[in-house]
C-alpha positions as CSV (number, residue, x, y, z in Angstrom):
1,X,-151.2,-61.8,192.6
2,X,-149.3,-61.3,195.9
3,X,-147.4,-64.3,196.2
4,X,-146.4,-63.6,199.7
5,X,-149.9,-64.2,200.7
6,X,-150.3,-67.2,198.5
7,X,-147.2,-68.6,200.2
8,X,-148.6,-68.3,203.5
9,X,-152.4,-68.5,203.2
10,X,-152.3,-71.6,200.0
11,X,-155.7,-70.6,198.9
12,X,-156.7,-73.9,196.2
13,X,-158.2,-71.3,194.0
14,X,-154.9,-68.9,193.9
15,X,-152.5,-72.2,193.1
16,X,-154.3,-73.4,190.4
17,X,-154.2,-70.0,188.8
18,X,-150.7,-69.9,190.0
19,X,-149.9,-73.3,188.4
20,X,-152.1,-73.5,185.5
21,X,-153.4,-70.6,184.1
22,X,-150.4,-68.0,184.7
23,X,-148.1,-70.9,183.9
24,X,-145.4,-71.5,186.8
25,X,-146.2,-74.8,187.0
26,X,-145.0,-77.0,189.8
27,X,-141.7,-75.8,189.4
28,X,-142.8,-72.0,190.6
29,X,-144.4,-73.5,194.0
30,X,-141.0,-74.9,194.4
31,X,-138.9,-72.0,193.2
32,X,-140.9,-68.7,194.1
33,X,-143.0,-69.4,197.1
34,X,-140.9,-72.3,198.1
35,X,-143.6,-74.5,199.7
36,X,-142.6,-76.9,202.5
37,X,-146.4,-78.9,202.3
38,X,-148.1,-80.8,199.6
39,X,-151.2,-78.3,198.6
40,X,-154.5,-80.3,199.3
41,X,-154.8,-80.9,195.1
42,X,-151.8,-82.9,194.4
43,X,-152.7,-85.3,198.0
44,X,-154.0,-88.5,196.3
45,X,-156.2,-91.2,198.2
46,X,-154.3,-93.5,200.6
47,X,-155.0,-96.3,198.1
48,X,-153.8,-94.4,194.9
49,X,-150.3,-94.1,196.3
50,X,-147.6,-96.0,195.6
51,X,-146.8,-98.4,198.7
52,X,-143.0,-98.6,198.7
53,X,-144.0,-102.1,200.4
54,X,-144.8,-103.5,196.8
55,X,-141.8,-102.9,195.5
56,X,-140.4,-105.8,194.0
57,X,-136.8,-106.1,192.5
58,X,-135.4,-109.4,192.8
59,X,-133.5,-111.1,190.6
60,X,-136.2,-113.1,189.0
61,X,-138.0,-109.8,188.3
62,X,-136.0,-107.3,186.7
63,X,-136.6,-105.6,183.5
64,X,-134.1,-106.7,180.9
65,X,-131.1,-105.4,179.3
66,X,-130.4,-105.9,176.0
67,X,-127.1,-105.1,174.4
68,X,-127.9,-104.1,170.6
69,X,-124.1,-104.5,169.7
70,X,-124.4,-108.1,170.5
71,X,-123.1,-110.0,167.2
72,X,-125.8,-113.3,168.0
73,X,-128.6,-111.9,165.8
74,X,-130.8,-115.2,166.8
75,X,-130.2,-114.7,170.6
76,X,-130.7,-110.3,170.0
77,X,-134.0,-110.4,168.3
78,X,-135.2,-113.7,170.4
79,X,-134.8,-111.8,173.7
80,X,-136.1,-108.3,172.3
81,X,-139.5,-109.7,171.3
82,X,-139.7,-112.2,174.8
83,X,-139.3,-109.1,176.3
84,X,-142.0,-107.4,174.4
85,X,-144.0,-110.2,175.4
86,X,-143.3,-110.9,178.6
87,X,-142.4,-107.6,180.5
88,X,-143.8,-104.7,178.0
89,X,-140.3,-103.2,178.8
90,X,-136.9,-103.4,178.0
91,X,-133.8,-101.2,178.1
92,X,-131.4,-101.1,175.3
93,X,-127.5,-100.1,175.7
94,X,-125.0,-99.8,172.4
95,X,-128.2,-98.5,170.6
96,X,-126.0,-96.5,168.0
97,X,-127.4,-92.4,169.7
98,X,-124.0,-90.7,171.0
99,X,-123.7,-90.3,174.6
100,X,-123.6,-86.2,173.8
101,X,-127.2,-86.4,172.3
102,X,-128.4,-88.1,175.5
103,X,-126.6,-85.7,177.7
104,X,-127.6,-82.7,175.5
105,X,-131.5,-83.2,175.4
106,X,-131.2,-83.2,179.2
107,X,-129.5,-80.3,179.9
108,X,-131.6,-78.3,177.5
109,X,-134.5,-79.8,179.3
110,X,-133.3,-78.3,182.3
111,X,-132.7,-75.0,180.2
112,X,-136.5,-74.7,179.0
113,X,-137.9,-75.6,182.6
114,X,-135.7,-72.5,183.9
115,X,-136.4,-70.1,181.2
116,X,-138.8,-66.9,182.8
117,X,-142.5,-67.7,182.6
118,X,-143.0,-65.2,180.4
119,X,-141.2,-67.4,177.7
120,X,-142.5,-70.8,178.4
121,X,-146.3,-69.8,179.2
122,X,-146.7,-68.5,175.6
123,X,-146.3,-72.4,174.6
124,X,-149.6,-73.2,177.3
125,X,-152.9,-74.1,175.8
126,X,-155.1,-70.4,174.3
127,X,-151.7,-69.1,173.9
128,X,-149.7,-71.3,171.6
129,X,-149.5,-70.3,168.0
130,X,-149.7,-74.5,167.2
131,X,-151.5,-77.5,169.3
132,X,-148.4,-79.1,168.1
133,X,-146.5,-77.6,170.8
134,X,-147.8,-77.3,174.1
135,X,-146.5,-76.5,177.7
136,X,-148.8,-77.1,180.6
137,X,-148.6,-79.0,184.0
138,X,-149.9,-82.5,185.4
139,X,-152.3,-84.7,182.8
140,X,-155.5,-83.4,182.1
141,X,-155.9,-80.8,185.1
142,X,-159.2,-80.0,184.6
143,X,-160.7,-83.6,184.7
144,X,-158.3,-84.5,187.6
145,X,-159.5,-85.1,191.3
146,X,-155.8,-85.0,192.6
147,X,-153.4,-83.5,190.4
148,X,-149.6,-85.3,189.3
149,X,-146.3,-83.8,189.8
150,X,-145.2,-82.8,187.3
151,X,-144.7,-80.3,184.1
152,X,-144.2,-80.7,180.8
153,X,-143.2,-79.4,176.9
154,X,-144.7,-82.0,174.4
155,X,-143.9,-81.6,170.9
156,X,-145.7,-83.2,168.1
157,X,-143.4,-83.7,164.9
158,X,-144.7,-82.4,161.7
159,X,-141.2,-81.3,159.8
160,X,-137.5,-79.8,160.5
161,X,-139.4,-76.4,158.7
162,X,-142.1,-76.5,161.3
163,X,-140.0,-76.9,164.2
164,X,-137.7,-74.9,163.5
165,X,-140.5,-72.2,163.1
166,X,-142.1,-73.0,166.3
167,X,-140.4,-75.1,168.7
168,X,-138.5,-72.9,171.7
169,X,-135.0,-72.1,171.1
170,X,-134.1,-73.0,174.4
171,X,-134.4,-77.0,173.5
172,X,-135.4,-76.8,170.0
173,X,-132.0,-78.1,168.6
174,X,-130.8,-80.5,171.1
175,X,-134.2,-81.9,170.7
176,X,-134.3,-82.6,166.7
177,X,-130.6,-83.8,167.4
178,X,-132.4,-86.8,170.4
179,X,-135.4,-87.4,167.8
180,X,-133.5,-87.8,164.6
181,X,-130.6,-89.8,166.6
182,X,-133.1,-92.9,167.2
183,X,-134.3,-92.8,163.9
184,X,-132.4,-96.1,162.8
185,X,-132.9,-97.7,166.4
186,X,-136.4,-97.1,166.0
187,X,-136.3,-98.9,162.7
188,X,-134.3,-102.1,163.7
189,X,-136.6,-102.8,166.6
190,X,-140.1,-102.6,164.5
191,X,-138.1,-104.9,162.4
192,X,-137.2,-107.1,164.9
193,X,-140.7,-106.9,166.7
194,X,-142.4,-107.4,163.3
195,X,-140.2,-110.9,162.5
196,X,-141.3,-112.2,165.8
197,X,-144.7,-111.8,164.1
198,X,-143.6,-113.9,161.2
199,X,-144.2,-110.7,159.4
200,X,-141.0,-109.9,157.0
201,X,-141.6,-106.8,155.4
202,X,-142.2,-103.5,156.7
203,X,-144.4,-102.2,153.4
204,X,-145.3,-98.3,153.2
205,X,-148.7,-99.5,155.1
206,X,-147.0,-101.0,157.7
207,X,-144.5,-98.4,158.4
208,X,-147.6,-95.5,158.5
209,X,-149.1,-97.7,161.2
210,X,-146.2,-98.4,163.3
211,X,-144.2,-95.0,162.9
212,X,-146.1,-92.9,161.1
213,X,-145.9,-89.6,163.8
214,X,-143.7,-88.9,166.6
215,X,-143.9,-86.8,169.5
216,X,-141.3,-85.7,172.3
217,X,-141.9,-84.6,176.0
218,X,-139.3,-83.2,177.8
219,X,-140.7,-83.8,181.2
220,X,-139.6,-82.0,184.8
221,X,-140.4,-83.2,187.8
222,X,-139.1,-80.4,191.0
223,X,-138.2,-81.5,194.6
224,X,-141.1,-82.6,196.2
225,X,-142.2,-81.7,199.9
226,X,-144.5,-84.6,200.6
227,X,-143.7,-87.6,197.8
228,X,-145.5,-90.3,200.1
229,X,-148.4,-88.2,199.4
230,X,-148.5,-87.8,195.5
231,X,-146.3,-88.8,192.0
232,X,-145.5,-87.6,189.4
233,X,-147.0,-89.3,187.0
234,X,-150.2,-91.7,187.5
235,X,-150.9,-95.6,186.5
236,X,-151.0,-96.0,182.7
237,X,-149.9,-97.3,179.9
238,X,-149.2,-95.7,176.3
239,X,-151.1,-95.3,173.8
240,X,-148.1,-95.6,171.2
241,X,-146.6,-98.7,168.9
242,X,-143.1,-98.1,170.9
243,X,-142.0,-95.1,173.2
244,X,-138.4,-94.8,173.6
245,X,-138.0,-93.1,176.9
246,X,-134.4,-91.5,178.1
247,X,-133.9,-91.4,182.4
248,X,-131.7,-89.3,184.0
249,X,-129.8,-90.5,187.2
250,X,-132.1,-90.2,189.2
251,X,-134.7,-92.5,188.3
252,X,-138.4,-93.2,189.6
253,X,-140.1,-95.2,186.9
254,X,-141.6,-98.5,188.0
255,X,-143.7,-101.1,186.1
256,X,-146.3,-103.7,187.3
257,X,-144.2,-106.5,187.8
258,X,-145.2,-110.5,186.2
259,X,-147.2,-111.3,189.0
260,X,-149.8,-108.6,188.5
261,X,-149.6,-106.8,191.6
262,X,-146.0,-105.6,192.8
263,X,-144.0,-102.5,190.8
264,X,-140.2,-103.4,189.6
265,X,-138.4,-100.6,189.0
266,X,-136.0,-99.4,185.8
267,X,-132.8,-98.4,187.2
268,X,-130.8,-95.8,185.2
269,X,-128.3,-97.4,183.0
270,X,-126.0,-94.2,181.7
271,X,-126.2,-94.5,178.3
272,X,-129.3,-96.5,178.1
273,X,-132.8,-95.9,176.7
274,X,-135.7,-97.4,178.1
275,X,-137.9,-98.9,175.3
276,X,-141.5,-99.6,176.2
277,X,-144.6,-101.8,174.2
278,X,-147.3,-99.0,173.5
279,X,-151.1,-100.0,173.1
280,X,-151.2,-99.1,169.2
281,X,-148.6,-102.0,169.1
282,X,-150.4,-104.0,171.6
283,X,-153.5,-104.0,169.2
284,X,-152.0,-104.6,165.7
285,X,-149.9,-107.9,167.0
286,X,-153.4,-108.3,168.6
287,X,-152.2,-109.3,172.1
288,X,-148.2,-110.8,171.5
289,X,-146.6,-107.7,172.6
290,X,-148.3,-106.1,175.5
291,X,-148.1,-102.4,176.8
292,X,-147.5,-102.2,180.6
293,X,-148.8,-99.9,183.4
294,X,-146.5,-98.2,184.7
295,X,-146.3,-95.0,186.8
296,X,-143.5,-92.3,188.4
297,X,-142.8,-91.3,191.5
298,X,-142.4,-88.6,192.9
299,X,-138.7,-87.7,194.6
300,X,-138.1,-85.8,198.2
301,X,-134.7,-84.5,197.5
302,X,-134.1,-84.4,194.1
303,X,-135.2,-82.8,191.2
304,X,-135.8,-85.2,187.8
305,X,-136.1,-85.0,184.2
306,X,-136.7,-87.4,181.5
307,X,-137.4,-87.5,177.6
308,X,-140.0,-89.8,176.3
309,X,-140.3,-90.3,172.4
310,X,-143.7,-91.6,171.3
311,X,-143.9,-93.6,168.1
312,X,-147.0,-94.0,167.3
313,X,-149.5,-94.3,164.0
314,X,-150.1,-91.6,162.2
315,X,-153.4,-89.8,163.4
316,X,-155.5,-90.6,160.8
317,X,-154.6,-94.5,160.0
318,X,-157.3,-97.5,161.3
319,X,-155.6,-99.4,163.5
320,X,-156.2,-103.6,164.6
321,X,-154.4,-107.1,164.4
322,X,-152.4,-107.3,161.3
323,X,-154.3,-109.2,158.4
324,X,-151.5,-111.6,158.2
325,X,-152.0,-112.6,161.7
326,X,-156.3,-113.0,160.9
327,X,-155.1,-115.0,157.8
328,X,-153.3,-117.7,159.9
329,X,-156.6,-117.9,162.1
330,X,-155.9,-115.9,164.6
331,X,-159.3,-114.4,166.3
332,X,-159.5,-110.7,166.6
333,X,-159.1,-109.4,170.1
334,X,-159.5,-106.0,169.3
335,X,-161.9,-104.1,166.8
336,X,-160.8,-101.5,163.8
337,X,-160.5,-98.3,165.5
338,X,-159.6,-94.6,164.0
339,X,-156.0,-94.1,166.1
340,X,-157.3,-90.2,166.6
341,X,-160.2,-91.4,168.0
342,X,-158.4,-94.0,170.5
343,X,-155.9,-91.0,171.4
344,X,-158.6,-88.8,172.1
345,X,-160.6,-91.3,174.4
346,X,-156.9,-91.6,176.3
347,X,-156.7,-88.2,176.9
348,X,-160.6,-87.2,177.9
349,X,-159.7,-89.4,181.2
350,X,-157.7,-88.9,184.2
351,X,-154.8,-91.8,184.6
352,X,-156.4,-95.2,185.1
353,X,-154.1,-98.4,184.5
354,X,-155.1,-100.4,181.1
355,X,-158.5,-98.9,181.1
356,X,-157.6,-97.5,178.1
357,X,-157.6,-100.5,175.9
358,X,-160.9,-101.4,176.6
359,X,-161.8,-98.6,173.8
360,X,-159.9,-101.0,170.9
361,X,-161.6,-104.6,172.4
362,X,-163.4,-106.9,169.8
């Protein structure tokens, strides 16, 4: 392909091929033919933008921060689930994972995202020896109008033998490092969240439903020309028990605030993670905790990365309200679903708020 010609003529046909099927992603209309306007595919509808105009951050509306070193166990656990409950999201500072982790999985983030194409396309779907591991760009490109912003390594967790196997050298280690890091973290909040279900034992059950598989994205989003016109990430909400979510500095993830309609934004806290209620956890406390939409934006003048860890059940468990919940005469809001089956109905869409759930409803 003559990428001088693509730079200056931006045939749609040439850029996708460009983008998604030789595998430069975003980055490479950035890097190599060093655009300086939005290509018509990534331009969303006026009313699918984010209006900077609903951007609501006062103090009454700001997502909490919870210090996990705080020696009130009572006061901890009460404000962890209220914020479960309330806001969907929470960020957590003296978690117990090493500032070096956290500054580690980012620059080797960075180090994947600038390896040649030649490396990281043979990690894109048809070419990747595992689904497990996968390299691609935006959500679901071929079921996308308007595309997102944004490329992506996601890693599904099997064993420390299988990644080592198969997950790029380039971020392989630095990225077992992040994942086993938050193991005990991971662990004290489902406790927590589970005792502010009355619930007091995690059982073998239990933990296959709430943690049973993991998955980590190391997500890049390049320097965009046009961000009023696009993001890098659409309106949704996850379809995990608990995603534990690590920001650079840079920031540009916002959340539908308590009154339903404006977005709050999560400031970067060095040192914090970003914890966030997933739908899987949504459905089992059937309706205490609730997932959030949220979305990402996309940045004029800076480049951003950022390191999501998806807890979820494991793919073949039934998930729906706890029993213990049903026993105490709770009705059902949501029906027994297969969690492969709700994961596969989340990713046969494009980006579309909650619309999701509706999948799991009684």
């Amino acid at each position: 392909m003559d990428l001088t010609m693509l730079g200056s003529s931006l045939v749609q046909e040439d850029i996708n091929k460009f983008v998604q099927n030789q595998g430069y992603g975003v980055k490479g209309l950035v890097d190599i033919i060093k655009i300086k306007t939005l290509p018509k595919q990534y331009i969303h509808p006026k009313e699918d933008r984010f209006n900077i105009n609903n951007n609501n951050n006062n103090n009454n509306n700001c997502i909490p921060i919870i210090d996990m070193s705080n020696p009130n166990k009572e006061l901890l656990e009460k404000s962890i689930c209220e914020a479960a409950e309330k806001w969907g999201f929470f960020q957590i500072v003296n978690h117990g994972v090493p500032l070096e982790v956290l500054e580690e999985v980012k620059a080797a983030t960075y180090r994947f995202f600038e390896e040649p194409v030649e490396e990281k396309s043979k990690y894109m779907k048809g070419k990747s020896t595992s689904n497990n591991v996968r390299y691609g760009t935006s959500f679901v490109p071929e079921m996308e109008k308007a595309l997102e912003w944004k490329d992506y390594l996601s890693l599904f967790f099997v064993s420390h033998e299988e990644a080592n196997l198969l997950w790029p050298t380039a971020c392989r280690n630095e990225t077992l490092e992040f994942l086993n890091s938050t193991e005990m973290i991971t662990m004290r909040l489902m406790e927590i969240l589970m005792r502010g279900l009355d619930i007091d034992e995690i059982d073998k059950r239990k933990t296959t439903l709430l943690m049973g598989s993991k998955r980590i994205n190391l997500n890049f989003y390049p320097k965009c020309p046009n961000p009023e016109l696009t993001f890098g990430v659409g309106r949704h909400s996850d379809v995990s028990t608990l995603t534990i979510l690590l920001q650079d500095d840079v920031g540009g993830l916002y959340v539908r605030g308590l009154d339903g309609k404006s977005w709050t934004d999560i400031p970067p806290v060095k040192g914090a993670l970003v914890i966030n209620v997933g739908d899987a956890l949504q459905i089992l406390s059937n309706g205490k905790y609730q997932s959030v939409e949220h979305w990402v934006v996309a940045n004029g003048s800076k480049e951003r990365v950022s390191v999501p860890i998806f807890v979820s059940p494991m793919p073949k468990a039934i998930i729906g309200p706890f029993e213990e919940l049903l026993e105490r005469g709770e009705t059902a809001l949501y029906k027994q679903v297969l969690y492969s089956d709700y994961v596969k109905n989340f990713y046969k869409n494009v980006h579309d708020g909650k619309a999701t759930i509706d999948f799991a409803k009684a």
